[in-house]
N, C-alpha and C positions, 0 to 999 in steps of 0.2 A: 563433333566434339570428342575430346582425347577422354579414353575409357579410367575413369579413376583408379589410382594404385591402390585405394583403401575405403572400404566404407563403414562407416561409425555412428552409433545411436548413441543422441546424446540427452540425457534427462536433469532437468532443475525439479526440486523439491520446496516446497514453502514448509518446515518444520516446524517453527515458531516465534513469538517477538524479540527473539535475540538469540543467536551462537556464540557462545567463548571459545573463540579458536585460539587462546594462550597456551594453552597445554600441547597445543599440535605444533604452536609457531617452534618449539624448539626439535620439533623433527626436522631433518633434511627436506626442505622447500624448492620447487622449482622456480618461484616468485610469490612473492606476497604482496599486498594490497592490489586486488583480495590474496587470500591465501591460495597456493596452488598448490598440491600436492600428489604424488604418485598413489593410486588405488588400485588392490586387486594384483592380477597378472601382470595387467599390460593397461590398464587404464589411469585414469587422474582423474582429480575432482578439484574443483575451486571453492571457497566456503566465503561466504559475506559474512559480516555480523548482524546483520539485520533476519538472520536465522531464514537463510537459502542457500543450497546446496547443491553444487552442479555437477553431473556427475559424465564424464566421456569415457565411452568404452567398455562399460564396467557390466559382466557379466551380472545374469536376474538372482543366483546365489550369491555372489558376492556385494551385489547391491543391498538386497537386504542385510548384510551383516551390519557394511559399513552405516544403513541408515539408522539402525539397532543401536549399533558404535556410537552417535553420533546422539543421538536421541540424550545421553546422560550429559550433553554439552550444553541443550536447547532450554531457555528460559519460556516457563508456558508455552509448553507446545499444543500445536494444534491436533484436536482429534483427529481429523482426515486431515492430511497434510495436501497442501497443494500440487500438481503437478506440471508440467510443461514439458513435450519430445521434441527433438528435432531431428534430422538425417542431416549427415554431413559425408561429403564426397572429398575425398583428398585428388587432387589433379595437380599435378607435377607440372610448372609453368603457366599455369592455364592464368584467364582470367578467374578474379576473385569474386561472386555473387551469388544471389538468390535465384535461385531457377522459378520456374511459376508453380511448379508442383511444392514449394517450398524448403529446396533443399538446399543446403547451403555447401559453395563450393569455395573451398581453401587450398591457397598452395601447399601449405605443411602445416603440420599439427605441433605448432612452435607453442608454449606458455604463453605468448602473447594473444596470440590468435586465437587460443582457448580463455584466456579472460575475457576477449571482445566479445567473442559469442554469450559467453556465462553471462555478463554483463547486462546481456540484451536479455537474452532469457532472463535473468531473473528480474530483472524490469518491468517485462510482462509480467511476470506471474505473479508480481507486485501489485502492481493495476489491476489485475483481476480479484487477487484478493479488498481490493480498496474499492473496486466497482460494485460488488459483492455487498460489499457495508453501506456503501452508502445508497445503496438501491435497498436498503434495509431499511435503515434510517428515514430515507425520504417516505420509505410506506410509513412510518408510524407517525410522520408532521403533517402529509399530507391531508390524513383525514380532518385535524386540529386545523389547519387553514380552512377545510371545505365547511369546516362545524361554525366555523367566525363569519364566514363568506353567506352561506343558509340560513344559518337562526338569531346572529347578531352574539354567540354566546365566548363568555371570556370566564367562564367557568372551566380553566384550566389547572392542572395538578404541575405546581412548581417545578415537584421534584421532579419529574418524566421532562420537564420542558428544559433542565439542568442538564439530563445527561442525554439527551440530544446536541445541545451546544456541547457538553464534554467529548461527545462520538466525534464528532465533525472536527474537533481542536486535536483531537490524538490522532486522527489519521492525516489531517495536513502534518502533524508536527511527524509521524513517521516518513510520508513523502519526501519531505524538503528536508528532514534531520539526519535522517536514518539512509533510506533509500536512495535519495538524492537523484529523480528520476531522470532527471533532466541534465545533469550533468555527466561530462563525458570520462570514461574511465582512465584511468593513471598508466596504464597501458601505452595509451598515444603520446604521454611523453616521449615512451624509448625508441616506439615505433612509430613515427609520425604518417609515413607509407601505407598505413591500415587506417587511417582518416575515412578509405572510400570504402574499404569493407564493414566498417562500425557504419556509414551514414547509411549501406545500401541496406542493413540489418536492421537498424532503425526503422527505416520506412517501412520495411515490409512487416515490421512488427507494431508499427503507428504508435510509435512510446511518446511522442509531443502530441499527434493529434488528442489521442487518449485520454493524457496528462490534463493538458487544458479543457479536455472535456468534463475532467472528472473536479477540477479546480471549479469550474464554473457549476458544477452541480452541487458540490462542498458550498460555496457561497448562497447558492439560494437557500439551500437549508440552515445553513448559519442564520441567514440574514433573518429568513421566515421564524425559526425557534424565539431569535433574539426580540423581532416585533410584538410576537406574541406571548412571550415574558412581559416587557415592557405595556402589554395592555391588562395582565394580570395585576403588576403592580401599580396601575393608574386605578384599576379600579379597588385596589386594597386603601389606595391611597385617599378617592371619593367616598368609599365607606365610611374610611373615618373621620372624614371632614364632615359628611352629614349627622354619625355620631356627635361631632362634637358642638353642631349648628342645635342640634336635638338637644341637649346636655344645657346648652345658652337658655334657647325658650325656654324649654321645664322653669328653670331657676329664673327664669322672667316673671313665668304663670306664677310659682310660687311667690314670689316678690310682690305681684299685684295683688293675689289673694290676703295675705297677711294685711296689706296698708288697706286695702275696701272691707275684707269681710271680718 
C-alpha cells in the first residue's frame, strides 16, 4: 500500500437540538449544504443544523475555541455534548475505503469528500444519541407492560404514558425531519464518483442497519405506551358507565320505596 501524504484526525460533535449557521453562512464558504468552512490554521469544519459539528484537522487548542465559538449558535445545548473520532489517510491515487482498523482512506481532502465523511459521522453520532433515548424510554414502558402482564393492573398515570408517546414522536420527527438519516448527501450531486466512498462509509458505520433498528424499536414503544393509554381510558370509561348503572338503580330503589312504603 502507497505510504499516505497526510494524516488527519477528524472529530463530530453532538452540541445540541439545532445550530444557526446564518451568521457564519455570510463568511467565505468552501460549500454549503451543509456548511463548510475553513478553521484554525489549516483545518475546516462542516456544521449541520441539526446542531453537529465536524471538525478536520483542527488543533486540541484551537478546537476548543471554535466549540466555545459555536456554543452562542446552539439552541439547548447538550451538557456533555456527543462525540465521534475518526483517522483519515490522504493517499494520492489510491483506492478510496475503510481499512479494517477503521481508517478512512481518500484521494484528497476536497470539500466534497469532507461533507461525505461529516455526513456519515454525524449520522452516527445521531443514532447513538437516538439509541441512548430510546433505550431510556423503553426502561421506563417496560416495567408498565410487565405490571399489565403480572397483576392485570391499568392503574396507570396518563400523564407519564403522554410523554413517552411525546419521546418517541420527537425523536422520529428529528430522524426523518432534521437528521434525515437515511438519506444521501447533496454532495453526490456534484460528485457523483464518491457514490462508492459514501456507500463503503455507510456500511462500516451501519447507518441503515441502525436506522431500521432503532425505527423498529420506536414502534414498539409507540405501539406499547399507545395500548396502554387506550386501556386506561376503557377503564375510565367502565367506571363511569357502572357510576352511571349505580345512579339508575339508586333512583329505581328510591322510586319503589316512595310507591310501597
Amino acid at each position: 500500500m502507497t505510504a499516505p501524504s497526510r494524516s488527519i484526525i477528524v472529530r463530530a460533535f453532538l452540541l445540541g437540538e439545532r445550530l444557526d449557521t446564518r451568521g457564519l453562512e455570510q463568511k467565505q464558504a468552501l460549500a454549503t449544504t451543509p456548511l463548510t468552512l475553513r478553521a484554525g490554521r489549516r483545518g475546516f469544519m462542516v456544521l449541520f443544523r441539526y446542531g453537529v459539528a465536524v471538525l478536520f484537522d483542527v488543533a486540541a487548542e484551537e478546537e476548543a475555541l471554535l466549540l466555545a465559538d459555536l456554543g452562542r449558535l446552539v439552541t439547548d445545548p447538550q451538557e456533555r455534548p456527543g462525540q465521534e473520532q475518526a483517522h483519515i489517510d490522504i493517499v494520492e491515487n489510491g483506492s478510496e475505503h475503510v481499512d479494517p482498523d477503521g481508517t478512512i482512506i481518500i484521494a484528497d481532502l476536497t470539500p466534497e469528500r469532507m461533507q461525505i465523511v461529516a455526513d456519515v459521522l454525524a449520522k452516527d453520532l445521531m443514532l447513538e444519541h437516538f439509541e441512548i433515548k430510546a433505550a431510556q424510554v423503553f426502561d421506563r414502558v417496560e416495567p408498565l407492560a410487565a405490571r399489565l402482564k403480572n397483576k392485570g393492573s391499568r392503574n396507570f398515570r396518563v400523564k407519564d404514558l403522554l410523554a413517552q408517546i411525546g419521546d418517541v414522536l420527537m425523536t422520529q420527527h428529528r430522524m426523518v425531519g432534521r437528521a434525515e438519516v437515511l438519506e444521501k448527501p447533496e454532495a453526490l450531486w456534484n460528485e457523483p464518483s464518491l457514490e462508492g466512498l459514501f456507500g463503503r462509509l455507510e456500511r462500516e458505520y451501519e447507518i441503515r442497519e441502525r436506522s431500521r433498528a432503532l425505527d423498529h424499536k420506536l414502534e414498539v414503544i409507540g405501539n406499547t405506551a399507545e395500548t396502554l393509554l387506550d386501556l386506561v381510558h376503557t377503564t375510565r370509561s367502565l367506571r363511569v358507565e357502572w357510576y352511571i348503572v349505580g345512579l339508575i338503580v339508586f333512583e329505581i330503589v328510591i322510586s319503589l320505596w316512595d310507591r310501597f312504603f
